[in-house]
C-alpha positions as CSV (number, residue, x, y, z in Angstrom):
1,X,1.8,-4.0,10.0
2,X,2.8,-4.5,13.6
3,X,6.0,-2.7,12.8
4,X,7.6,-5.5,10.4
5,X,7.8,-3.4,7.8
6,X,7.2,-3.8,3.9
7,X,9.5,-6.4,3.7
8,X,6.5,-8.8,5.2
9,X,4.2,-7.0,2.9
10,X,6.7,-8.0,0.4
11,X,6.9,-11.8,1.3
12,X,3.2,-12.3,1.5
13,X,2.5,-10.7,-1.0
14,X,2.1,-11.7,-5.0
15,X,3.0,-8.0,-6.1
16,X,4.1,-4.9,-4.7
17,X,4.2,-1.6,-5.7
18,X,5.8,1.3,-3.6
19,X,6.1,4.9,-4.4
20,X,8.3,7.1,-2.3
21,X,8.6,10.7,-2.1
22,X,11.9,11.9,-0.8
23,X,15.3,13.6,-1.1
24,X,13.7,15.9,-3.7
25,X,12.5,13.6,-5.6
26,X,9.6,11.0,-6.0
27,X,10.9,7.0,-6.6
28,X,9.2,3.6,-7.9
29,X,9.9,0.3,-7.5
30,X,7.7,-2.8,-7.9
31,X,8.0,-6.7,-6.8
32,X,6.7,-9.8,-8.2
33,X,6.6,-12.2,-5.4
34,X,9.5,-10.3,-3.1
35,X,11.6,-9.9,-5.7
36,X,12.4,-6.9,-7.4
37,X,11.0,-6.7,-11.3
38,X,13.0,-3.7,-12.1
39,X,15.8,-1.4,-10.3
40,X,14.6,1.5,-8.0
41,X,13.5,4.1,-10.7
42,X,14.1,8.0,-9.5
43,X,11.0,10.2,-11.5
44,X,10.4,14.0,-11.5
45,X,11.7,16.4,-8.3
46,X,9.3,17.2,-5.3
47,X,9.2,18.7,-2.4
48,X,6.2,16.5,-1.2
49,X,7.2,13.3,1.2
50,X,5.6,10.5,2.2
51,X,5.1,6.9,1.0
52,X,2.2,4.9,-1.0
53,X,2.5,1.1,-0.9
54,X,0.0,-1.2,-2.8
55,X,-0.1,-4.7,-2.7
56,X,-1.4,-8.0,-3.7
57,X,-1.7,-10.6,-0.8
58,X,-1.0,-13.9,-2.1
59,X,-4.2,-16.3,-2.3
60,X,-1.6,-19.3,-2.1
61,X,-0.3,-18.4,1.7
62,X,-3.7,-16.7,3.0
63,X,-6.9,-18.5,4.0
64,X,-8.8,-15.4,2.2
65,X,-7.8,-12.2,0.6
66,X,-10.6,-10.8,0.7
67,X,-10.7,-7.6,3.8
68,X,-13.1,-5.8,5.3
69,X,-12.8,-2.1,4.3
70,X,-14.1,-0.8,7.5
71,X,-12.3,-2.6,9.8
72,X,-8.9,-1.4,7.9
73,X,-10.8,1.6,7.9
74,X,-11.1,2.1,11.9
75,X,-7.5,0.5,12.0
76,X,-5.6,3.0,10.2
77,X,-7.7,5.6,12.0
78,X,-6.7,4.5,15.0
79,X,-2.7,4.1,13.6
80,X,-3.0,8.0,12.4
81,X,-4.2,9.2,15.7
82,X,-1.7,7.4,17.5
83,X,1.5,8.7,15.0
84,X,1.5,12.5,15.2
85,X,1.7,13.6,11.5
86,X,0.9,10.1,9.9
87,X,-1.9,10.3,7.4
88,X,-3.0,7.3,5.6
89,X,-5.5,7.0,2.5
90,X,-6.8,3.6,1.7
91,X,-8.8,3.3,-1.5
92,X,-10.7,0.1,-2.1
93,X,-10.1,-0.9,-6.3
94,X,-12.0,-4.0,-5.5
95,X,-14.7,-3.9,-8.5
96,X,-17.4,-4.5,-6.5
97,X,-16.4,-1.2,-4.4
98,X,-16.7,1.0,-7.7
99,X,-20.0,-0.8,-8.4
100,X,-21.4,0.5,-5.1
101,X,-19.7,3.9,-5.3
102,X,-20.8,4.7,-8.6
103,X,-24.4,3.8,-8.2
104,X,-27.3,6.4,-7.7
C-alpha cells in the first residue's frame, strides 16, 4: 500500500488478521479496529516464510468497500514483477465471487 505499511491497513481497517511465517515458526495476531484483540500468538514450527494479511476496510471512513478484483488483480501483478521473489495470492471471499465460481 504505497509502502505505509499494515499499520494503515490497520487504521482503516474494521478488522485485521495477519499471519506470519518466520523464525521457525508460523505467528497470528488479529485487530479489531487497530487495536490488538489478543497478544501475538506463536503456532506450530516451519520452515516456510512469508506473510498473509486479511482485512476488513471500514465502510465508516471509505466512500465504498466494494473493489474491483481485476484491477487489484493487475496491481499486484505488476507489484510481483517489480519485487524479485514477492508472490502475492489474492482470493476474493466476497459471496457473490463463490456464486460465479461455483457455477457450471
Amino acid at each position: 500500500l504505497h509502502g505505509v505499511g499494515v499499520s494503515v491497513v490497520n487504521a482503516l481497517s474494521t478488522k485485521v488478521s495477519v499471519e506470519i511465517k518466520t523464525d521457525g515458526y508460523r505467528w497470528t495476531q488479529d485487530y479489531k479496529l487497530g487495536v490488538p484483540t489478543a497478544a501475538l500468538e506463536r503456532h506450530e514450527a516451519t520452515d516456510e516464510t512469508g506473510t498473509s494479511v486479511t482485512f476488513w476496510a471500514d465502510g465508516d471512513i471509505f466512500e465504498t468497500t466494494e473493489y474491483s478484483f481485476e484491477t487489484l488483480s493487475r496491481r499486484f501483478q505488476e507489484m510481483a514483477f517489480l519485487n524479485k521473489g514477492l508472490t502475492i495470492k489474492l482470493t476474493d471471499e466476497r459471496e457473490s465471487a463463490k456464486a460465479v465460481a461455483g457455477a457450471d
